[in-house]
PDB file with one MODEL, atoms N, CA, C and O in Angstrom:
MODEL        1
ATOM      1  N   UNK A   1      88.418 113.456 168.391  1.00  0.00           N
ATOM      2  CA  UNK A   1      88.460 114.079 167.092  1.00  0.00           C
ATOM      3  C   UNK A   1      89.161 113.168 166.090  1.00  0.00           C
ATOM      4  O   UNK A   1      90.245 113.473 165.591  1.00  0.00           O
ATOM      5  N   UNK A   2      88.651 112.287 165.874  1.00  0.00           N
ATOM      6  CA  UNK A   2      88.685 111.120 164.863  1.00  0.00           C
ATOM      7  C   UNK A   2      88.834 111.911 163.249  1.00  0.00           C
ATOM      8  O   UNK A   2      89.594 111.692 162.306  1.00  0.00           O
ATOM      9  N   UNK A   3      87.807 112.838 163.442  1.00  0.00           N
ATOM     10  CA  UNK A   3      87.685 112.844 162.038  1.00  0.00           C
ATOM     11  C   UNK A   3      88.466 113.778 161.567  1.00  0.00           C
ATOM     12  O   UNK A   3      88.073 114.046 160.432  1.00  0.00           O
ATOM     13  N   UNK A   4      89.331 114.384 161.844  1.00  0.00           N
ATOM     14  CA  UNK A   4      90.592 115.497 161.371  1.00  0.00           C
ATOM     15  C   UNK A   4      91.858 114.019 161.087  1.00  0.00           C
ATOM     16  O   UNK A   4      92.870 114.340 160.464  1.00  0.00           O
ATOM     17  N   UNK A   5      91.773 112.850 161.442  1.00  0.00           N
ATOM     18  CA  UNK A   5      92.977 111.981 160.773  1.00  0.00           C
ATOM     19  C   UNK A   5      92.124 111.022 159.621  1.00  0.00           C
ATOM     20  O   UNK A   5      92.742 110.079 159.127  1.00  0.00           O
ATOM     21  N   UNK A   6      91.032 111.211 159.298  1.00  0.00           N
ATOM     22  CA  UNK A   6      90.390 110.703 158.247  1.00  0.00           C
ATOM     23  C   UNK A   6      90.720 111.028 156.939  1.00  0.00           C
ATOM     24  O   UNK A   6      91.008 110.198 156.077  1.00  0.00           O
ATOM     25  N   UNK A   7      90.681 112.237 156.786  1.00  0.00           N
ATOM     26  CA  UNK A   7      91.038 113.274 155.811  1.00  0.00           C
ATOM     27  C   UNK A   7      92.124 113.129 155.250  1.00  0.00           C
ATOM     28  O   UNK A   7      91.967 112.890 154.053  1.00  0.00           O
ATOM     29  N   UNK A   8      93.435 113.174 155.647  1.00  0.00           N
ATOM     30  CA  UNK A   8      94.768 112.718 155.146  1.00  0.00           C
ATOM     31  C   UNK A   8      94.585 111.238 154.362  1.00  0.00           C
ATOM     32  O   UNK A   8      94.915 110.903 153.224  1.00  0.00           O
ATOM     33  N   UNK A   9      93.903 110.471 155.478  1.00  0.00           N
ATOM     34  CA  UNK A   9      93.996 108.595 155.034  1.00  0.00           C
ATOM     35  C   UNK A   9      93.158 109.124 153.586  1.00  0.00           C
ATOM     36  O   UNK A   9      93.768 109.034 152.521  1.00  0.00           O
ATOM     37  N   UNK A  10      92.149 109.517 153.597  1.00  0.00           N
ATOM     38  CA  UNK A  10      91.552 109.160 152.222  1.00  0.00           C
ATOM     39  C   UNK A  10      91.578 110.268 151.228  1.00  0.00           C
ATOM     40  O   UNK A  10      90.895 110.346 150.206  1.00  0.00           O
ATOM     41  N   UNK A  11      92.388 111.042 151.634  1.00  0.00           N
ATOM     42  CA  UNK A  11      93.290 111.634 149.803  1.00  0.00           C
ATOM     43  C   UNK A  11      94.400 110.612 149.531  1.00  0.00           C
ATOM     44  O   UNK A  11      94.732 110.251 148.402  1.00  0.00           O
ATOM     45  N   UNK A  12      94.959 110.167 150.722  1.00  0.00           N
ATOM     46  CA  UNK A  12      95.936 109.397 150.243  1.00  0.00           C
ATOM     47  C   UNK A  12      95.881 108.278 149.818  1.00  0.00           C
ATOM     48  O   UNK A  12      96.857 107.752 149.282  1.00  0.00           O
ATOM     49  N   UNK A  13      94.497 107.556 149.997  1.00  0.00           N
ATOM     50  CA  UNK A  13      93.879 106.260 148.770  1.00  0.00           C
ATOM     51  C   UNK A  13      93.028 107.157 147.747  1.00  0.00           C
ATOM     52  O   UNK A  13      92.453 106.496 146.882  1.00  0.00           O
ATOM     53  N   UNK A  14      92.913 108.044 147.714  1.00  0.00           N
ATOM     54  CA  UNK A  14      92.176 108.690 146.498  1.00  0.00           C
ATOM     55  C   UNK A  14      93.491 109.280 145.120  1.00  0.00           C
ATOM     56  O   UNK A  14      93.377 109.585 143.933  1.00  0.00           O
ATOM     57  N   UNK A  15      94.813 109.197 146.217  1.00  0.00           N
ATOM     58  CA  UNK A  15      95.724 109.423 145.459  1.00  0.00           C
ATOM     59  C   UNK A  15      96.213 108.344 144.828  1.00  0.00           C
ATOM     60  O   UNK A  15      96.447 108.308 143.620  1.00  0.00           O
ATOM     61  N   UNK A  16      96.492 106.874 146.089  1.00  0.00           N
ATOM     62  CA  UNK A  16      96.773 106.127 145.389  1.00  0.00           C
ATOM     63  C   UNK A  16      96.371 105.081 144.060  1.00  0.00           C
ATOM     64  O   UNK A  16      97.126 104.369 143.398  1.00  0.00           O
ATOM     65  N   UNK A  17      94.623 105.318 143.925  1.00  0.00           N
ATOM     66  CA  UNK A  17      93.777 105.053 142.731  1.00  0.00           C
ATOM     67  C   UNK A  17      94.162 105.768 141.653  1.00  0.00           C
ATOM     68  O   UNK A  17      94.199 105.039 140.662  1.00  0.00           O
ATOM     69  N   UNK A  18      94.534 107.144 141.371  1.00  0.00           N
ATOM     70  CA  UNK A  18      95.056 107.868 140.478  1.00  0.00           C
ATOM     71  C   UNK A  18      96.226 107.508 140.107  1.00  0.00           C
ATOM     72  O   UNK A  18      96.347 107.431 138.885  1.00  0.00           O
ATOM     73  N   UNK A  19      97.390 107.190 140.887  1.00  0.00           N
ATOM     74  CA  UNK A  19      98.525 106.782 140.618  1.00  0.00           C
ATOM     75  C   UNK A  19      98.049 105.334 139.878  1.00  0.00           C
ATOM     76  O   UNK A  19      98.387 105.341 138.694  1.00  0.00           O
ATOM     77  N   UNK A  20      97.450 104.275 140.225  1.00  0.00           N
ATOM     78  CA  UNK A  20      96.928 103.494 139.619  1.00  0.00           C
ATOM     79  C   UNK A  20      96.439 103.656 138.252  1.00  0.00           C
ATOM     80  O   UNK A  20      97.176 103.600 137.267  1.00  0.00           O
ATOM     81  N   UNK A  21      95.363 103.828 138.219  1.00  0.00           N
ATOM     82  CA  UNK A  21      94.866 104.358 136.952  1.00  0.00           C
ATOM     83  C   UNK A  21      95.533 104.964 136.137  1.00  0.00           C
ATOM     84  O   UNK A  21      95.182 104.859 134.962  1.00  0.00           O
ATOM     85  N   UNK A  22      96.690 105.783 136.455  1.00  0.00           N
ATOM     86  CA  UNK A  22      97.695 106.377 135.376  1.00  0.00           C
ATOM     87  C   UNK A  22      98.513 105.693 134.860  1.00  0.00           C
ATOM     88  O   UNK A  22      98.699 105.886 133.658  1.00  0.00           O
ATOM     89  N   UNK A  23      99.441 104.474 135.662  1.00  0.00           N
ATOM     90  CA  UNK A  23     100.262 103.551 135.622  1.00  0.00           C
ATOM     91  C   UNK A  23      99.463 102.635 134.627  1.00  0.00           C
ATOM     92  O   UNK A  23     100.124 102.288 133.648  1.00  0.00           O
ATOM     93  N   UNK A  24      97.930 102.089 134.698  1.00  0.00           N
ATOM     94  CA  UNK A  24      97.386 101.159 133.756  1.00  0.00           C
ATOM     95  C   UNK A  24      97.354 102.236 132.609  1.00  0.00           C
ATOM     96  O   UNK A  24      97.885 101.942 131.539  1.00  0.00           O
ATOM     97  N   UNK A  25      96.918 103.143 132.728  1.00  0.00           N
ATOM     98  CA  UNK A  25      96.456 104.229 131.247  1.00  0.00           C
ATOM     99  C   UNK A  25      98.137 103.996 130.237  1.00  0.00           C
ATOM    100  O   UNK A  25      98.148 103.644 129.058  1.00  0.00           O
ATOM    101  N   UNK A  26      99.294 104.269 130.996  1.00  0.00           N
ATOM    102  CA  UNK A  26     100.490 104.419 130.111  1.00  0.00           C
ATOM    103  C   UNK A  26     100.989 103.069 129.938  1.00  0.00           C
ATOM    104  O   UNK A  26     101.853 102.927 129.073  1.00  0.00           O
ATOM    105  N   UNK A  27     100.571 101.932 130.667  1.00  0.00           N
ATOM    106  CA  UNK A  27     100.718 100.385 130.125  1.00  0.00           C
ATOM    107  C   UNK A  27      99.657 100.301 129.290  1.00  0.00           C
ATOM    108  O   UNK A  27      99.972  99.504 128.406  1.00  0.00           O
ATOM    109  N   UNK A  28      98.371 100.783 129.081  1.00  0.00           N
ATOM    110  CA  UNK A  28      97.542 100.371 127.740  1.00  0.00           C
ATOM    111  C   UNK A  28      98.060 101.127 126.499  1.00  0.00           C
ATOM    112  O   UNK A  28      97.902 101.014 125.284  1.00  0.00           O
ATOM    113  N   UNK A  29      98.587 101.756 127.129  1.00  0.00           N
ATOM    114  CA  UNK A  29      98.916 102.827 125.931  1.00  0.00           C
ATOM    115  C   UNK A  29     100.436 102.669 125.137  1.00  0.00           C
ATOM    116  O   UNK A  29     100.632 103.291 124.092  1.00  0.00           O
ATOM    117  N   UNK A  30     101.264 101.970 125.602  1.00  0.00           N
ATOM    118  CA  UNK A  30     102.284 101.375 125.388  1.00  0.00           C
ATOM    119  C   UNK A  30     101.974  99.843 124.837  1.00  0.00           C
ATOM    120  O   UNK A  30     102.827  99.274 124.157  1.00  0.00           O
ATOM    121  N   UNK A  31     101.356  99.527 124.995  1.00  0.00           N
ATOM    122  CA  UNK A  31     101.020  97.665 124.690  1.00  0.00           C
ATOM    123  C   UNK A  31     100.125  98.116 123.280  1.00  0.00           C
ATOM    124  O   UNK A  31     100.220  97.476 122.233  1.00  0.00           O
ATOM    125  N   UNK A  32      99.407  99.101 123.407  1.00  0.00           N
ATOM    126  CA  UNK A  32      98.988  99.647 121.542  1.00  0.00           C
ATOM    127  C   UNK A  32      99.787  99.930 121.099  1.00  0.00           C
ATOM    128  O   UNK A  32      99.751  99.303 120.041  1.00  0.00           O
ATOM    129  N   UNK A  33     100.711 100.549 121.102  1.00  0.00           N
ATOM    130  CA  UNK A  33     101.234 101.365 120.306  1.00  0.00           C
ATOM    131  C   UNK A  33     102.251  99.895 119.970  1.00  0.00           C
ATOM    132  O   UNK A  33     102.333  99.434 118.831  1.00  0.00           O
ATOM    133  N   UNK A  34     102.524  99.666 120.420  1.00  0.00           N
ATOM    134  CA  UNK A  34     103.539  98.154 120.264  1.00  0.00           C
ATOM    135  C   UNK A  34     102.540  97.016 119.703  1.00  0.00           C
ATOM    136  O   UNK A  34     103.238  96.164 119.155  1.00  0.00           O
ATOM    137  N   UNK A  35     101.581  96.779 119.653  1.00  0.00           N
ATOM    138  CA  UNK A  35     100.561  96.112 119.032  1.00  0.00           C
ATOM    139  C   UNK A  35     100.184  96.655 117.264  1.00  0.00           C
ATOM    140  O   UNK A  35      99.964  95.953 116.277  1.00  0.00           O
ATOM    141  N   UNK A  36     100.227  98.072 117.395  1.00  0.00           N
ATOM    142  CA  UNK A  36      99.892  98.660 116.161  1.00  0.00           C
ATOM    143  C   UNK A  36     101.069  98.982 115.297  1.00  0.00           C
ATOM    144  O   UNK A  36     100.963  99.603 114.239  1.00  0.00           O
ATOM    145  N   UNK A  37     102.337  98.479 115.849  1.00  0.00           N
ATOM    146  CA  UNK A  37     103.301  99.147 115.079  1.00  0.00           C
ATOM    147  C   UNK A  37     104.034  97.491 114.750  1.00  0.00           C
ATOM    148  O   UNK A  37     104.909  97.498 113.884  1.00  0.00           O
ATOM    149  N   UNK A  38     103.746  96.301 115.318  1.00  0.00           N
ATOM    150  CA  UNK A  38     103.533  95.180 114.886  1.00  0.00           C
ATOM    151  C   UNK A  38     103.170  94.773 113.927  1.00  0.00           C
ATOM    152  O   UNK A  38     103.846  94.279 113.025  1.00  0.00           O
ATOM    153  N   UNK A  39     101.066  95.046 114.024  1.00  0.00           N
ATOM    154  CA  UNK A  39     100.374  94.965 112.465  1.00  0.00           C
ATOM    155  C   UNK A  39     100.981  95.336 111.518  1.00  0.00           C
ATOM    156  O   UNK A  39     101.028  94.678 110.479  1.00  0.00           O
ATOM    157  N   UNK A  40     101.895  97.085 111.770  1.00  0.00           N
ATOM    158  CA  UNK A  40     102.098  97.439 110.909  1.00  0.00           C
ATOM    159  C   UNK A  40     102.947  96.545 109.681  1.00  0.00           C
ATOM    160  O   UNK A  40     102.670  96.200 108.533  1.00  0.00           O
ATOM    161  N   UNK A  41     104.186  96.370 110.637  1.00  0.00           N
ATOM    162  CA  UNK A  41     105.271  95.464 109.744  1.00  0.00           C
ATOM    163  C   UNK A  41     105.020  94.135 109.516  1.00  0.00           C
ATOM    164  O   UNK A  41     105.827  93.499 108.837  1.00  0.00           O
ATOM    165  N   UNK A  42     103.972  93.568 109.995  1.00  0.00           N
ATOM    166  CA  UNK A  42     103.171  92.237 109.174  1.00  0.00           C
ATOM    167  C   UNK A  42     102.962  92.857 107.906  1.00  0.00           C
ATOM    168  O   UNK A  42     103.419  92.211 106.963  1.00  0.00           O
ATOM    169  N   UNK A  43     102.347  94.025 107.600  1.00  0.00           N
ATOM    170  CA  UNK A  43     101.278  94.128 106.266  1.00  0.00           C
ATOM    171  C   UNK A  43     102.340  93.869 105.442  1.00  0.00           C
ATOM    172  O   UNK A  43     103.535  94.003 105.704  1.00  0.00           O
ATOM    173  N   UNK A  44     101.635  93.345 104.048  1.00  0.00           N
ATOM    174  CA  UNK A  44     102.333  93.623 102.538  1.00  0.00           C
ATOM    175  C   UNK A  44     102.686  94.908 102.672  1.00  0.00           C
ATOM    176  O   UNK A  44     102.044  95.652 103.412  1.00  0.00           O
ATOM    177  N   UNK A  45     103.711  95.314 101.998  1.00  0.00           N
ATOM    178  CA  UNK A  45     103.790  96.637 101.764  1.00  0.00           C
ATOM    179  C   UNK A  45     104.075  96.797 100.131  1.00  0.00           C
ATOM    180  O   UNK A  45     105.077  96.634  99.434  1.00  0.00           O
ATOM    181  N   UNK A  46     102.539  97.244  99.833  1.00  0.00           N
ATOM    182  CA  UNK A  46     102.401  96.972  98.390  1.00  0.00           C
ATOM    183  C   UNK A  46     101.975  98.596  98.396  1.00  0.00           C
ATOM    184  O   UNK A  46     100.922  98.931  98.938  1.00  0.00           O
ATOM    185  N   UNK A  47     103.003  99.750  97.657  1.00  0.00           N
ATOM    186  CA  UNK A  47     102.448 100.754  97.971  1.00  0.00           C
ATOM    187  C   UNK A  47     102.505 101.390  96.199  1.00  0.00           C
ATOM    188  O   UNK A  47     103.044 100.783  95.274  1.00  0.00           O
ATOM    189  N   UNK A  48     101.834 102.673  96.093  1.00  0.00           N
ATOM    190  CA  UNK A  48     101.467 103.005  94.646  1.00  0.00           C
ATOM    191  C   UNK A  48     102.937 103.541  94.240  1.00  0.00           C
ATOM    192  O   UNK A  48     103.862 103.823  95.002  1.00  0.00           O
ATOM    193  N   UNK A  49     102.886 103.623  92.442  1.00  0.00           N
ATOM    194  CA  UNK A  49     104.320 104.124  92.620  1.00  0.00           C
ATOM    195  C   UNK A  49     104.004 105.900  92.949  1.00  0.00           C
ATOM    196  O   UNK A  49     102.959 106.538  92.818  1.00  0.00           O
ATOM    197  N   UNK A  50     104.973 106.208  93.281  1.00  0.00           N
ATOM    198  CA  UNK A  50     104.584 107.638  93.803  1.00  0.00           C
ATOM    199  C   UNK A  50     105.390 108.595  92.577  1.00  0.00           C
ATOM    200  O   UNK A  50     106.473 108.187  92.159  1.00  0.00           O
ATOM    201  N   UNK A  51     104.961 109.531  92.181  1.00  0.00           N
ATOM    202  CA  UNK A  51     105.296 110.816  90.924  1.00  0.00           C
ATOM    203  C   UNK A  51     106.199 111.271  91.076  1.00  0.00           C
ATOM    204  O   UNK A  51     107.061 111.470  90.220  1.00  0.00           O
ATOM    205  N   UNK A  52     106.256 111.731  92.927  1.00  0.00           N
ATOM    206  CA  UNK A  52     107.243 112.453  93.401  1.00  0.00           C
ATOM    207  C   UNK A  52     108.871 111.346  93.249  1.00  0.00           C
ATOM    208  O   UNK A  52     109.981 111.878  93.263  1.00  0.00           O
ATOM    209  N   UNK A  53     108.718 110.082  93.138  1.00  0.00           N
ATOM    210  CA  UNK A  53     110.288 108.863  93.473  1.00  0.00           C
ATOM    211  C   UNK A  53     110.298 108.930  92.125  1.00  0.00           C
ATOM    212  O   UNK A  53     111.402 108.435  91.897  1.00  0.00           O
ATOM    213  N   UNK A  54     109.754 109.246  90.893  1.00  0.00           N
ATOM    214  CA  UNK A  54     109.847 108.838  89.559  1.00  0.00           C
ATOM    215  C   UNK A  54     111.132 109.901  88.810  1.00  0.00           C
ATOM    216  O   UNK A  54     111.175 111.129  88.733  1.00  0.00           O
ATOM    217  N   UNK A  55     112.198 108.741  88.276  1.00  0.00           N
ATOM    218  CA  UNK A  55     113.007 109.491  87.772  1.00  0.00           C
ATOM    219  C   UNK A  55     113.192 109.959  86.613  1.00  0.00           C
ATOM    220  O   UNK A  55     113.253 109.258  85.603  1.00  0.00           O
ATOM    221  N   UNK A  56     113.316 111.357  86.644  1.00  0.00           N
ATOM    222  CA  UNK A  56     112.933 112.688  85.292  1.00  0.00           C
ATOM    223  C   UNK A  56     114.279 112.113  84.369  1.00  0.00           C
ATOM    224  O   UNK A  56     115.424 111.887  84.759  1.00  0.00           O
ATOM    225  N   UNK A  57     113.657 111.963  82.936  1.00  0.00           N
ATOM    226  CA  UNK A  57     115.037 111.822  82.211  1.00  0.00           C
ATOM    227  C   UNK A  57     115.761 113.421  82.033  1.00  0.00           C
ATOM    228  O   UNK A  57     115.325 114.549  82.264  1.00  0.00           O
ATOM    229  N   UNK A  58     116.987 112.945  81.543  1.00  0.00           N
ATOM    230  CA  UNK A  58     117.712 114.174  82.002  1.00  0.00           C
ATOM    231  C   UNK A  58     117.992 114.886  80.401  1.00  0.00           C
ATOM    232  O   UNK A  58     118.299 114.418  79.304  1.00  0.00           O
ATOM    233  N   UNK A  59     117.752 116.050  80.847  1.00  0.00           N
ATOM    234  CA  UNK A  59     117.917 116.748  79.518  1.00  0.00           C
ATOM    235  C   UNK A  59     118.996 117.488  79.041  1.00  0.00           C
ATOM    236  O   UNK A  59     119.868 117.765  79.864  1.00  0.00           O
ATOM    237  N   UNK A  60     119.137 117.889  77.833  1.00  0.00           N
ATOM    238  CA  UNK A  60     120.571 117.800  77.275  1.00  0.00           C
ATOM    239  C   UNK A  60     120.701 119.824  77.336  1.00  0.00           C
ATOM    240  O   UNK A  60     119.896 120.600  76.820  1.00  0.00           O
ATOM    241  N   UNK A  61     122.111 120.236  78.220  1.00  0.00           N
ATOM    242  CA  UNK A  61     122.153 121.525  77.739  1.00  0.00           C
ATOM    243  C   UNK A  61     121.948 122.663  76.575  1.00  0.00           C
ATOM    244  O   UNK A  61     122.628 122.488  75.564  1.00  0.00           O
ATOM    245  N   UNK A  62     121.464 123.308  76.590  1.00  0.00           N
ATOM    246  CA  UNK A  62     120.630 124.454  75.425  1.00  0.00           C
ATOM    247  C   UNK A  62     122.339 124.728  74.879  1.00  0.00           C
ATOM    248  O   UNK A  62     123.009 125.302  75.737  1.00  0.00           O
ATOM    249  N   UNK A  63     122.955 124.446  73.811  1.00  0.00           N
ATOM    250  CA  UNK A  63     123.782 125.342  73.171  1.00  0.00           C
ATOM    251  C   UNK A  63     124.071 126.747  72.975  1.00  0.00           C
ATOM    252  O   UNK A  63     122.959 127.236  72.771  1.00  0.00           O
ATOM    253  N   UNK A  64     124.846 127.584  72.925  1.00  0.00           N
ATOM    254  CA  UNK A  64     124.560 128.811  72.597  1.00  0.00           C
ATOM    255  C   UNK A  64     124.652 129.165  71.233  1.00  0.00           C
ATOM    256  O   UNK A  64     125.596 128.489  70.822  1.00  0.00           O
ATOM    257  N   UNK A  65     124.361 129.610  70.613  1.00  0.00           N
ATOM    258  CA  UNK A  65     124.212 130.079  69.382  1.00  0.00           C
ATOM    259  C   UNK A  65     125.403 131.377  69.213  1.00  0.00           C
ATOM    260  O   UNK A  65     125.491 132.000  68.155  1.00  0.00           O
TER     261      UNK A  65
ENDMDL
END
């Protein structure tokens, strides 16, 4: 009865391909994100002026009468 110790051996390379494949998935996925956050701080950072950073002149209190 060979084939009742088969079964264990090959979940346990079917496991160890998964463990694989997960280990490359979170190294590709780490080497982008570190690749893209690179580009990032190369670019010019030539950005619009924004409405919201623009400073309101300041206005003078209403007197009371």
């Amino acid at each position: 009865m060979r084939s009742s110790g088969m079964l264990p051996q090959m979940l346990m390379k079917a496991l160890y391909v998964l463990l694989a494949l997960s280990i490359v998935a979170i190294v590709a996925a780490v080497g982008a994100m570190f690749w893209r956050l690179r580009w990032h701080l190369q670019r010019p950072h030539i950005t619009p002026p924004s409405p919201v950073l623009e400073v309101a002149p300041e206005q003078e209190p209403v007197e009371k009468m």
